[in-house]
C-alpha positions in Angstrom: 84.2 80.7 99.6 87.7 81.8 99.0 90.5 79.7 100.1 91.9 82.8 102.7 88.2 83.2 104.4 87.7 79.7 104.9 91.2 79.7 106.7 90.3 82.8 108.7 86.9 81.0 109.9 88.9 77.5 110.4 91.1 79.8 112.7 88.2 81.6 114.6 86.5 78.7 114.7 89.6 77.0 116.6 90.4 80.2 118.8 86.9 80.4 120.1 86.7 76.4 120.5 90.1 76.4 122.2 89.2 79.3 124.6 85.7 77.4 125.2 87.4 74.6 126.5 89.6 76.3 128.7 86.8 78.1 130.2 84.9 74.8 130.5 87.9 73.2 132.7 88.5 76.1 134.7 84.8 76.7 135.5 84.5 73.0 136.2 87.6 73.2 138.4 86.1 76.5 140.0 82.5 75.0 140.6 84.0 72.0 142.6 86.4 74.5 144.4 83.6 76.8 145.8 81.2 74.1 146.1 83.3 72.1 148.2 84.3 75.3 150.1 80.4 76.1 150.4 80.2 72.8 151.8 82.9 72.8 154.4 81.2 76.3 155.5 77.8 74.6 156.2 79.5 72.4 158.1 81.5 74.5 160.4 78.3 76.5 160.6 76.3 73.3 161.4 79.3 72.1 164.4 79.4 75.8 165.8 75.8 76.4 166.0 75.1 73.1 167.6 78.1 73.5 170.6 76.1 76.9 171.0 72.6 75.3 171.3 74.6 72.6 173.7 76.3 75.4 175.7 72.5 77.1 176.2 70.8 74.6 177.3 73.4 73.2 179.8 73.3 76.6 180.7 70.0 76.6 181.9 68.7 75.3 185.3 65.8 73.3 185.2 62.6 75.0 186.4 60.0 72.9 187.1 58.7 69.5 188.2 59.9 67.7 185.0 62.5 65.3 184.9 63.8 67.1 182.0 63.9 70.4 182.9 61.9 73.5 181.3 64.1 74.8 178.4 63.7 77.8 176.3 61.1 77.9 173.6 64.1 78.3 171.1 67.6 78.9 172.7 69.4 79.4 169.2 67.9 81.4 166.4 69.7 81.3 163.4 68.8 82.1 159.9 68.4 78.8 157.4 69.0 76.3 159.6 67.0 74.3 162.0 67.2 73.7 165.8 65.9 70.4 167.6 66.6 69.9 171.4 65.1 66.3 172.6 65.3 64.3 175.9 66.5 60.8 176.4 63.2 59.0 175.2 62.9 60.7 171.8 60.8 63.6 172.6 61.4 67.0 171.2 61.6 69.6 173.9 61.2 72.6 172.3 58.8 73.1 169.7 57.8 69.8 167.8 57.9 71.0 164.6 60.3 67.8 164.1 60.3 66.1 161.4 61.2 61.9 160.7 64.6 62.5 159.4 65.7 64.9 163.1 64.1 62.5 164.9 66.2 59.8 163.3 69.2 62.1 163.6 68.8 62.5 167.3 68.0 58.4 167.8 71.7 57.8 166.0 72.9 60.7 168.2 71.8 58.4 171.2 73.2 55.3 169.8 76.4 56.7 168.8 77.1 59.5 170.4 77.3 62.0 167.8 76.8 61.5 163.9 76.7 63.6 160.7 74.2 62.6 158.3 72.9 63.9 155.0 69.6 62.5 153.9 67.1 63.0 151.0 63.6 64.5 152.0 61.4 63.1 149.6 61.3 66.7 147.5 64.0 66.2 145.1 66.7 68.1 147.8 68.5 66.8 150.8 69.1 68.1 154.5 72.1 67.6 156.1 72.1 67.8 159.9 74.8 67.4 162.7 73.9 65.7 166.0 75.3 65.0 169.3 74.2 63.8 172.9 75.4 65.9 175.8 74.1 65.9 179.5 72.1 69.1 180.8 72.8 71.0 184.0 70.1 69.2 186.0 72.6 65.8 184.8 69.3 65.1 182.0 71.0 63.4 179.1 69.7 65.3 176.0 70.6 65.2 172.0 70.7 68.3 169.9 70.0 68.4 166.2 71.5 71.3 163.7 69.9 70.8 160.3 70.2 72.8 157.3 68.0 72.2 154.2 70.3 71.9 151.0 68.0 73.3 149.1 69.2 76.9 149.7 72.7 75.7 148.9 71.2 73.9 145.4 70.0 77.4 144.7 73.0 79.1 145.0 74.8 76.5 142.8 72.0 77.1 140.3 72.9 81.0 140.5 76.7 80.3 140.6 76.7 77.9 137.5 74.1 80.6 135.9 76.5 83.5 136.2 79.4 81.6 135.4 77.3 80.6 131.9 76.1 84.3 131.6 79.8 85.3 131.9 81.3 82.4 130.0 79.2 83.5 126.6 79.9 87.2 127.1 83.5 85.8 126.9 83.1 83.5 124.5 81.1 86.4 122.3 84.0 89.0 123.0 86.6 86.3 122.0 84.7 86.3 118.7 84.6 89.2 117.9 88.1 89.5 118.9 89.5 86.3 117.3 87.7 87.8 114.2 90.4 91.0 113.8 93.1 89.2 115.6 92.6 86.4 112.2 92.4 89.2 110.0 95.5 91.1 111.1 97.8 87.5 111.7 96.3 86.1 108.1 97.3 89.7 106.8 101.2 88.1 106.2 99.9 84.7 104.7 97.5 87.0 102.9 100.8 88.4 100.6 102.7 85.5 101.3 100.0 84.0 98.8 99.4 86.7 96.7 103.4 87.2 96.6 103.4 83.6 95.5 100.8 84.2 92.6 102.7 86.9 91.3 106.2 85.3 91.8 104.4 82.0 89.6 103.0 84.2 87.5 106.3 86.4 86.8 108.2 83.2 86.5 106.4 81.6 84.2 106.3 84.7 81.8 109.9 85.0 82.2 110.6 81.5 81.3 108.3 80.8 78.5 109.7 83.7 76.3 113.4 82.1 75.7 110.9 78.9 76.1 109.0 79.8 73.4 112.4 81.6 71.0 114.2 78.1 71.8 111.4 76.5 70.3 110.9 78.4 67.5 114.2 78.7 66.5 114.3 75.4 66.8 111.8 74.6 64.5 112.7 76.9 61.3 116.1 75.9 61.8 114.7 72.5 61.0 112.3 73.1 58.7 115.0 74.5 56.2 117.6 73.4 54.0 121.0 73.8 55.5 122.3 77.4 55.3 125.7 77.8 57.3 125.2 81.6 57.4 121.5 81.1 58.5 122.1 78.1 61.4 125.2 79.9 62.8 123.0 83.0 63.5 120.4 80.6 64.6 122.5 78.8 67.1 123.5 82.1 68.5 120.4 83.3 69.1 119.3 79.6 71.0 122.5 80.3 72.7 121.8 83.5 73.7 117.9 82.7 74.8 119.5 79.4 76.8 121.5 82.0 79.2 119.0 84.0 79.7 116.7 80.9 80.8 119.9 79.3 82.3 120.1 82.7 84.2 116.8 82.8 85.7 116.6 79.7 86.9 120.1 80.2 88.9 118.8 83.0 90.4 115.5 81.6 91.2 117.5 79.1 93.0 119.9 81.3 94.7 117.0 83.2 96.0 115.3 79.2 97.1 117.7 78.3 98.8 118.8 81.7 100.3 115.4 82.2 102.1 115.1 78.0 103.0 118.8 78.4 104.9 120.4 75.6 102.4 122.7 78.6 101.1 126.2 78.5 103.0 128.0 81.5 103.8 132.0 81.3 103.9 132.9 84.5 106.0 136.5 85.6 106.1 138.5 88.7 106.3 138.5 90.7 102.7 138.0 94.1 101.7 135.4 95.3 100.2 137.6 97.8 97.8 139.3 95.2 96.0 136.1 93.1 95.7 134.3 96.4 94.2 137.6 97.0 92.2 137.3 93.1 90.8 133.7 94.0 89.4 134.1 97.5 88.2 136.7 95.3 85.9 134.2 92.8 85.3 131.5 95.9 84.1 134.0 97.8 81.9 132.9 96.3 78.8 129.2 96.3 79.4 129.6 100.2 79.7 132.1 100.5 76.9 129.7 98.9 74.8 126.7 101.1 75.8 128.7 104.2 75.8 128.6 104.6 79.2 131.4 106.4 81.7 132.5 104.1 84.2 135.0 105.9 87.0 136.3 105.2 90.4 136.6 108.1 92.7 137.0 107.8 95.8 138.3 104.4 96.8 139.8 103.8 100.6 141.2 100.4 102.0 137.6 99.3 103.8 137.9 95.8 105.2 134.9 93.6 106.2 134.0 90.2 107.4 132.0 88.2 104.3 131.6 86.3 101.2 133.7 87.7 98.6 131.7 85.7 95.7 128.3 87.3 97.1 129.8 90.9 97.5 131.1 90.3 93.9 127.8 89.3 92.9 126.3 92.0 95.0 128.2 94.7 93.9 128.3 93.3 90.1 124.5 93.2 90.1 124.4 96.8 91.5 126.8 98.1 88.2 125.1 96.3 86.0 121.7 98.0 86.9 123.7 101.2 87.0 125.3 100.7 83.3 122.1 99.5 81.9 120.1 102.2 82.9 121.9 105.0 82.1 122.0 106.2 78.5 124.5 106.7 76.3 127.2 109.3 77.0 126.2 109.4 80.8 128.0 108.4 83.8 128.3 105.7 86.4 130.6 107.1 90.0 131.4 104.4 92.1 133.5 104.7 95.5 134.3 102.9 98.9 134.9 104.5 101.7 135.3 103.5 105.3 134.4 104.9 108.6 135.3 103.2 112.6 132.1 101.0 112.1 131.4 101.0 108.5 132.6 99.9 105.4 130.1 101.7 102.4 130.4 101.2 98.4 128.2 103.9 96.8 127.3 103.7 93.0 126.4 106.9 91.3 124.9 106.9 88.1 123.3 109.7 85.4 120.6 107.2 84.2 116.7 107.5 84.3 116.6 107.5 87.4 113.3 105.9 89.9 109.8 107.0 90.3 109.2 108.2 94.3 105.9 105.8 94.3 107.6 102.7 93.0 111.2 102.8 95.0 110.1 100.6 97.7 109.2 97.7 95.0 112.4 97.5 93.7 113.6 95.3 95.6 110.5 92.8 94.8 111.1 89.9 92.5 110.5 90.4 89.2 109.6 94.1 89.2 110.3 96.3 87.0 109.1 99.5 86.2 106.5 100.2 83.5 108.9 102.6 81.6 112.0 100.3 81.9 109.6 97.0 81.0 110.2 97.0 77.0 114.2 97.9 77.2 115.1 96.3 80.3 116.6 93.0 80.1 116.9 90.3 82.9 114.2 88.7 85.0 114.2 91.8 87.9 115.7 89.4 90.1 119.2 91.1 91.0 118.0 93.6 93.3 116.2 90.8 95.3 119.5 88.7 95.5 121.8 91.9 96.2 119.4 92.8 99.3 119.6 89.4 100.6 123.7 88.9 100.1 123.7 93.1 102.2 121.0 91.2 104.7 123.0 87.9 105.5 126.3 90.5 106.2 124.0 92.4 108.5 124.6 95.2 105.8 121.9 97.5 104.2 121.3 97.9 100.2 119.5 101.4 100.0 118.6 103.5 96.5 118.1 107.3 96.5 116.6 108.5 93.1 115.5 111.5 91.7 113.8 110.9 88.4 115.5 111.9 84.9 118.6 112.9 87.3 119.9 109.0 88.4 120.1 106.9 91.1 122.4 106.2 94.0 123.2 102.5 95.7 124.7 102.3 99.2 125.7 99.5 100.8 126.6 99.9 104.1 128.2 97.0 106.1 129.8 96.6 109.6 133.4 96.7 110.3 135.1 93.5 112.0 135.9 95.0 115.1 139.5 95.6 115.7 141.7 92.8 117.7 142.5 93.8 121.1 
């Protein structure tokens, strides 16, 4: 199994798991809640329906020749629960359908007054019954029993806790399903983080182990002959030549290391960005002078900013040299600043090749390069990636407009320092 799947089922796997246990404590939490709400029901329903089958039968006047009194065949009806009336000796008075455990209620009712018990009966449920003495209208002292079989109540636990499961896996399947494309679509960034990682590897490697590899071999012949002053000057040149380049990429592999890690410090101070651009136009003359290449200024305004001026030089160095190297011989590279209330913008015109529509937005990647620049083009194609960085970290914007076979155009647009009140 690929690496990236089993991270994406490690992460569904913990989503679901995670949202399994919450709905365990919370449906533990609820159960007890409602169970000991249920509870505190029955016995309010138990307390109210025996002070009504109290207040009945003191109600009633005895009617006949018993000590007692004649009382109702049933003076409360009401559903799931049972109603037991006796006299002071033990004997039920209404309807002797009472069982051992009312009759033992209504003998601790007479010892005590009034009790609450909750008893087992023998059929793997309990009855929990409410009792109390109280004297009848003829002055007969009496004891009424409210019981109510838990068994009903047991049930609708049984239903609660089934519904709760019932809803719990629907949840549970839903958070799959959902966990499943909410992986995918969070993965998606690791996903080219690591495949941005095996091309950056990849890239760097190549670019390294070709002035690797000329070091080496220059190296070698220039060893494995005789002495030749003519031949080891031009050899040294060339290890010297191949050492910058390598020397190169590694700096800017660096720069761009420690750029995205944070370890990169930026010195901001007032400058402007016309004389930094100015500095590197200088610093480009001879690259273009040497390509035949037309380097101008044209339209250059006073534009101050709030930076780096050793990354704007870099910047805007980086941004020429791609411009000069780029354009053929006999063409043109424009460059100008101008400034505006909010911005300061440097715009780089050049006559070159110009970019393919399709591969613009991958300039900026490192290493790329297009496939009709790859043979001509030298450097590792890590300029672009620094310059955007240096215009991100001065909350500026690097953009390229190109029309292919006309040229290209670089803007950088950065914010003015707002003006001292």
């Amino acid at each position: 199994m690929d690496p990236l799947d089993r991270l994406r089922l490690r992460l569904t796997a913990w989503y679901v798991g995670t949202f399994a246990a919450i709905l365990l404590v919370l449906g533990g939490g609820l159960f007890l809640v409602v169970a000991h709400q249920i509870g505190v029901d029955l016995d309010e329903n138990l307390e109210a329906v025996l002070g009504e089958l109290i207040h009945t039968s003191t109600s009633v006047s005895p009617t006949g020749p018993s000590t007692h009194g004649a009382f109702p065949a049933s003076p409360v009806r009401v559903p799931g629960l049972s109603l037991y009336l006796f006299d002071s000796t033990g004997r039920p008075l209404l309807a002797d359908t009472a069982g051992p455990l009312a009759r033992s209620a209504a003998r601790a009712a007479m010892r005590a007054g009034r009790v609450a018990i909750q008893a087992p009966t023998g059929k793997e449920h309990e009855v929990r019954m409410r009792a109390s003495t109280f004297r009848a209208a003829g002055g007969a002292r009496l004891t009424a029993v409210a019981a109510a079989d838990l068994e009903d109540l047991e049930d609708r636990y049984t239903l609660l806790i089934a519904q709760f499961a019932a809803a719990a896996v629907t949840a549970l399947v839903l958070v799959g399903i959902g966990g499943v494309f909410l992986v995918r679509k969070s993965a998606r960034p690791v996903e080219r983080a690591v495949e941005g990682m095996r091309h950056f590897m990849s890239d760097a490697g190549h670019e390294m182990r070709t002035p690797v590899t000329v070091l080496r071999t220059e190296a070698e012949v220039a060893l494995g002959r005789s002495r030749d002053p003519v031949e080891d000057f031009n050899a040294f040149q060339r290890i010297a030549r191949e050492s910058k380049r390598l020397s190169s990429v590694v700096d800017d592999l660096f720069t761009l290391a420690r750029a995205e890690s944070g370890e990169l410090p930026i010195q901001r101070e007032s400058i402007y960005l016309d004389d930094v651009v100015s500095d590197a136009v200088a610093a480009t003359a001879s690259l273009a002078a040497s390509k035949g290449v037309g380097l101008r200024l044209d339209h250059f305004e006073e534009a101050p900013v709030l930076g780096s001026a050793a990354l704007l030089s870099r910047l805007a160095i980086i941004v020429l040299d791609n411009a000069v190297k780029y354009t053929p011989a006999g063409g043109s590279v424009a460059v100008s600043v101008r400034a505006s209330a909010q911005l300061a913008v440097l715009e780089v015109v050049d006559t070159g090749v110009g970019i393919a529509p399709e591969v613009l937005p991958q300039v900026f990647d490192r290493f790329y390069r297009a496939e009709a620049t790859r043979r001509t083009a030298t450097g590792a194609g890590l300029g672009l990636a620094i310059a955007r960085w240096i215009a991100t970290v001065h909350d500026g914007v690097l953009s390229l407009d190109s029309v292919p076979g006309k040229g290209t155009t670089a803007r950088l647009a950065l914010p003015r320092p707002a003006a001292p009140r």
